[in-house]
C-alpha positions in Angstrom: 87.4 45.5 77.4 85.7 46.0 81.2 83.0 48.4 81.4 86.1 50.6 83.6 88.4 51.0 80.9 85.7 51.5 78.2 84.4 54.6 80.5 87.8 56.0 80.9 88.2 55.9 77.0 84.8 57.7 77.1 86.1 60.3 79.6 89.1 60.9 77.0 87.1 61.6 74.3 84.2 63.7 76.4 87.7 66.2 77.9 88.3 66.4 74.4 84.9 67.3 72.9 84.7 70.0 75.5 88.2 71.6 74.8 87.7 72.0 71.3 83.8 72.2 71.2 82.8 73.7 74.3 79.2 74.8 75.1 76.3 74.7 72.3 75.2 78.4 73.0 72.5 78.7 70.7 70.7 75.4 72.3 71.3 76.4 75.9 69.6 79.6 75.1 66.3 78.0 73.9 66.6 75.0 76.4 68.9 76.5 79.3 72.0 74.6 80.2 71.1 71.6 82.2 72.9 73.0 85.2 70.2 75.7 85.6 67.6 72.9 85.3 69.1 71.5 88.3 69.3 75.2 89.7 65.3 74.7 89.2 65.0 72.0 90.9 67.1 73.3 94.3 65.4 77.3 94.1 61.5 75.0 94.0 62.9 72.7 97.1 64.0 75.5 98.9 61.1 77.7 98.1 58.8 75.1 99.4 60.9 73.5 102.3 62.9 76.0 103.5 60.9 78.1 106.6 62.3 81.0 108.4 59.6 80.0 111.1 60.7 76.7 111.7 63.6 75.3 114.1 67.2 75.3 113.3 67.1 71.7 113.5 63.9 71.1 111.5 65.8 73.2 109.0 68.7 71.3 109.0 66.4 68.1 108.1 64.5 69.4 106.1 67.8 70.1 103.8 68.5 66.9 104.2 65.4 66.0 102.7 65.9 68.3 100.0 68.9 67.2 99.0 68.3 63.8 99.1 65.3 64.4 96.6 68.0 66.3 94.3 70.2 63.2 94.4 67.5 60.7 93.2 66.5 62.7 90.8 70.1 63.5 89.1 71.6 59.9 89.7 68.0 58.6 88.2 68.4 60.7 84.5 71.7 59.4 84.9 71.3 55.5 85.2 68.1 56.5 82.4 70.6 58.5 80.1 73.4 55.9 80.2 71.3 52.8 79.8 69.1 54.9 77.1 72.9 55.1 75.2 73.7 51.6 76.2 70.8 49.9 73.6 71.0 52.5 71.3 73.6 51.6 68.1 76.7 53.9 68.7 74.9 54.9 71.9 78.4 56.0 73.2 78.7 59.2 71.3 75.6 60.4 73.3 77.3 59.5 76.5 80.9 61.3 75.4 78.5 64.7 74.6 76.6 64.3 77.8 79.6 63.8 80.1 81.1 66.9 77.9 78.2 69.0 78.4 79.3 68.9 82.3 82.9 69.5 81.2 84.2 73.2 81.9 87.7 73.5 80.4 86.9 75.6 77.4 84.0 77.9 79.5 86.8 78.2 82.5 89.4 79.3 79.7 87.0 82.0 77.9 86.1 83.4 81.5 89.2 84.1 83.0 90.6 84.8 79.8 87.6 88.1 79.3 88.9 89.4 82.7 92.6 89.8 80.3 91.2 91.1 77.5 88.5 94.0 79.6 92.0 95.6 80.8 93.0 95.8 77.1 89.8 97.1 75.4 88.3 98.9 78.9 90.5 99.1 81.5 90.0 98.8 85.3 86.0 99.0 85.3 85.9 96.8 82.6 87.7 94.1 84.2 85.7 94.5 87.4 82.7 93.9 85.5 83.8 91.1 83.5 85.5 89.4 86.9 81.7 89.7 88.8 80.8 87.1 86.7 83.2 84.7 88.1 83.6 85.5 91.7 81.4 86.8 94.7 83.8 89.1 96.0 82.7 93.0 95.5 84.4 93.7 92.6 84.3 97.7 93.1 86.5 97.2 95.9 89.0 95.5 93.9 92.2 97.5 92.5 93.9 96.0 89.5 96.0 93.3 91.4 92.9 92.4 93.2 90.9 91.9 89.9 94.0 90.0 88.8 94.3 87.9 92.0 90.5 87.0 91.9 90.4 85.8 88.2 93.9 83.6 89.3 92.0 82.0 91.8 88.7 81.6 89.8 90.9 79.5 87.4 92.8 77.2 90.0 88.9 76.6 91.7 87.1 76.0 88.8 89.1 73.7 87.2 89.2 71.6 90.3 85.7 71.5 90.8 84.8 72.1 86.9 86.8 69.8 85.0 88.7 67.1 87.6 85.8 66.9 89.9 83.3 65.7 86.8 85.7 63.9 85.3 86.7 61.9 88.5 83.2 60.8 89.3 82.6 59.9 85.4 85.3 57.6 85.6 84.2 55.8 88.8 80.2 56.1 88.4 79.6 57.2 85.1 76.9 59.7 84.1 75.1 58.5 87.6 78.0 59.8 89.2 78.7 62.7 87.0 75.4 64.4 87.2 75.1 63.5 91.2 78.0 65.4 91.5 77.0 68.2 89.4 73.9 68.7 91.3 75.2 68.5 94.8 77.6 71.0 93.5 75.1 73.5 92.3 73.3 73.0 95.2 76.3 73.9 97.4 76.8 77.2 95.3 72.9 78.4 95.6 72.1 77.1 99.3 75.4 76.2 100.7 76.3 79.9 102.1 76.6 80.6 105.7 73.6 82.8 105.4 70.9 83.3 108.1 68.4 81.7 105.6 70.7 79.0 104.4 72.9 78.1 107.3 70.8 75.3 108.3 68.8 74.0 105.3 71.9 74.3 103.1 73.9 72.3 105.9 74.3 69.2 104.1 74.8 70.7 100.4 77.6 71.8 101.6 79.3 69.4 104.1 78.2 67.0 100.9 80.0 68.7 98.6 83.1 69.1 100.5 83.2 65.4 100.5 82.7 65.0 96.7 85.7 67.5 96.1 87.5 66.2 98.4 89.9 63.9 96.0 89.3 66.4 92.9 91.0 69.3 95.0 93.9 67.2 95.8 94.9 65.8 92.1 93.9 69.3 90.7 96.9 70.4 92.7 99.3 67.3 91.7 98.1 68.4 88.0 98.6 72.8 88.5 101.9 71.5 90.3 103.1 69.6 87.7 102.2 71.9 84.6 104.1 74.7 86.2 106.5 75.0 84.1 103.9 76.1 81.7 104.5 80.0 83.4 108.2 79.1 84.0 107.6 77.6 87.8 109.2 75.0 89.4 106.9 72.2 90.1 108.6 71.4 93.9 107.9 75.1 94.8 104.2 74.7 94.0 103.9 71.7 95.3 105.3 73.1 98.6 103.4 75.7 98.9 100.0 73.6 98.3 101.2 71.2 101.0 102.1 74.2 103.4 99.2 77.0 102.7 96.6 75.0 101.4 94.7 74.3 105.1 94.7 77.8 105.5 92.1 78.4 103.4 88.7 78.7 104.8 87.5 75.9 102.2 88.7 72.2 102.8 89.4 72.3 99.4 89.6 75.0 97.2 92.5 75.9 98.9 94.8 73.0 97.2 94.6 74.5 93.7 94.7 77.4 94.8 97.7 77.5 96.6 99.5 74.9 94.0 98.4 78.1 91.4 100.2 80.8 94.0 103.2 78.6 94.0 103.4 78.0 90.4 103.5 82.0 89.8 105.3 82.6 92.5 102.3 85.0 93.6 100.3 86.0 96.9 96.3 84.9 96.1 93.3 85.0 98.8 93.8 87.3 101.8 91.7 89.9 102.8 88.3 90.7 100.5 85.2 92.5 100.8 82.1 90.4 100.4 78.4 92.5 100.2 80.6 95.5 101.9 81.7 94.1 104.4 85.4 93.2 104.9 86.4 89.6 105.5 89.8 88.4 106.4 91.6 85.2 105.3 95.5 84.2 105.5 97.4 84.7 101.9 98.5 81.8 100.3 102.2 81.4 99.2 102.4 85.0 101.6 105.9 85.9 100.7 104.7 85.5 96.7 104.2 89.3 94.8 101.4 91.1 96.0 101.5 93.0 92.6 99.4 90.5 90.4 99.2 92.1 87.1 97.3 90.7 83.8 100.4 89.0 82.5 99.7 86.7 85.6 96.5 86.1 84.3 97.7 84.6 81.3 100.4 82.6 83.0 97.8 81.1 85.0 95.4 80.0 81.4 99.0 78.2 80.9 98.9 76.3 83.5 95.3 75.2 83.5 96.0 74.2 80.0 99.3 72.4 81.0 97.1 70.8 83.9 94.5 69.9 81.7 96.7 68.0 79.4 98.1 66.2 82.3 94.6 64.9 82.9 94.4 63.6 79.7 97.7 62.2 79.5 97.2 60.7 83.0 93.2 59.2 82.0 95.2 57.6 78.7 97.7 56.0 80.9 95.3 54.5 83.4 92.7 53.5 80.6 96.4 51.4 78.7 97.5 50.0 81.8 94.2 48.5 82.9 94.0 47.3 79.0 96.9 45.0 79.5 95.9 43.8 83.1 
C-alpha cells in the first residue's frame, strides 16, 4: 500500500470520527481547541509586528514575515505529530483523531442547525443571537429571511473551507498540510479583513488563503451540486447557477458553494448586508431564486451538506480503491 492510498484510508476514517464524534468539549475547555492556539500565535505576531506608525509597504512585509513564521511553526508540529505517530505501534489512530480534530462536519451541522431550533424555542431575537455566532453580518438588521439566508450561506462556506479544504490538503500533505492550512486559514479570518489596521499586514494571509481554497471551493460545489436532490433540487440547476453567479461574489471562492447552495434550493443568498452599521452591497446569487428564505430552508440546506458530505466519503473510498489496484 503507497503511503497515498494509506493517507486517503486515514482521511476516511478521520471524516468519519468527526461526524459521529465531533469535538471533545470538556478537553478543549481545559486545553482550548488547537485552532485558538494558533489564534495565539497570529494575535502575539500581530501585536508585536504590526505598527500603525510604519509604511504601508513595511506593513505589508512585515505580514509576510508573520505569516511565514506561522507556517513553520504549524507545518513543523505537523511533520513532529505525524512522524511521532509513525514509530509509535498503532500510531495511525493518533493521526485519524488529529486530522478529525480539524474536521468541522458535525460543529458546522450543530451551528446552523441552533439558528433552526432559536426560531422554535425563541423566535426572531433568538435566531439573531444564535446566527452572530456564525456570521459577521449585524445580525439586528437581519429580518427572518435574512437570518435564514445568512445561516444558508454559513453552511455552504463552512463546509467548503471546514471540511473539503482540510480534507484536501490531508490527502496530498498529510497533517503538515492539514494544519498549514488550518493556520493560514485562521490567520485570514483574524488579520485578513480590509481594515485600516490589517489591510497591509494581513495582505498575504489572505491572498494565501485564497490560494489554499482555491480547489476546496470548486469540489465543494461539484459535491452541494450533486447532493441536491437531498432538498428535492436538480443537480444541473445548481450546477448552473454555481458556474453562472459564483464570480459575482466578492470572495474568489466562497462564492462556489454558495451559489451551488442557492441553486440547489432554488433560493436568492448574499446581496445586500449591513456590516458594523454600515450597509454594503453585493449581487444576489441565483437572483431570480425566492427572496423569502424561511427556516424550512435551513433544514433543506443541513440536507444537502450531509448529502455532500457523504459524497466526499464516497468519492475518498473510490480514489483510495482505484489507486489500490494501480
Amino acid at each position: 500500500m503507497t503511503a497515498l492510498v494509506f493517507r486517503l484510508w486515514l482521511l476516511v476514517a478521520a471524516l468519519v470520527v468527526d461526524f459521529f464524534v465531533g469535538d471533545p468539549q470538556a478537553l478543549w475547555r481545559r486545553i482550548g481547541h488547537p485552532v485558538t492556539w494558533f489564534g495565539s500565535l497570529i494575535a502575539f505576531l500581530d501585536e508585536r509586528f504590526n505598527s500603525e506608525r510604519d509604511t504601508p509597504a513595511t506593513r505589508r512585509t512585515r505580514g509576510i514575515f508573520a505569516l511565514a513564521i506561522v507556517i513553520v511553526l504549524s507545518g513543523a508540529l505537523g511533520w513532529a505529530l505525524e512522524n511521532l505517530f509513525h514509530a509509535l505501534p498503532y500510531g495511525w489512530i493518533g493521526t485519524i483523531l488529529v486530522a478529525s480534530v480539524f474536521m468541522a462536519q458535525r460543529s458546522l451541522l450543530q451551528h446552523v442547525g441552533a439558528v433552526a431550533d432559536a426560531f422554535a424555542t425563541g423566535g426572531l431575537e433568538a435566531a439573531r443571537k444564535a446566527v452572530s455566532g456564525i456570521v459577521g453580518r449585524d445580525p439586528d438588521m437581519l429580518d427572518e429571511a435574512g437570518v435564514c439566508r445568512a445561516a444558508i450561506e454559513s453552511a455552504a462556506e463552512n463546509f467548503s473551507d471546514g471540511v473539503v479544504a482540510p480534507a484536501f490538503w490531508f490527502a496530498v500533505a498529510g497533517l503538515p498540510g492539514l494544519l498549514i492550512y488550518k493556520a493560514v486559514n485562521t490567520a485570514d479570518s483574524m488579520i485578513g479583513h480590509r481594515t485600516p489596521r490589517h489591510e497591509d499586514f494581513g495582505w498575504a494571509a489572505a491572498r494565501l488563503d485564497d490560494v489554499l481554497n482555491w480547489p476546496a471551493a470548486r469540489l465543494s460545489a461539484l459535491l452541494i451540486a450533486v447532493a441536491a436532490p437531498f432538498a428535492r433540487g436538480r443537480v444541473r440547476t445548481s450546477l448552473r447557477t454555481a458556474q453562472r453567479d459564483a464570480r459575482r461574489h466578492r470572495s474568489p471562492n466562497a462564492g462556489w458553494p454558495e451559489a451551488a447552495m442557492a441553486g440547489a434550493l432554488d433560493i436568492a443568498l448574499a446581496g445586500p448586508r449591513f456590516y458594523a452599521g454600515m450597509l454594503v452591497t453585493v449581487p444576489f446569487l441565483n437572483a431570480t431564486g425566492r427572496l423569502d428564505a424561511a427556516v424550512p430552508d435551513i433544514r433543506r440546506a443541513m440536507r444537502v451538506i450531509l448529502g455532500a458530505w457523504l459524497a466526499l466519503l464516497f468519492l475518498v473510498d473510490l480514489l483510495a480503491l482505484s489507486l489500490s489496484l494501480i
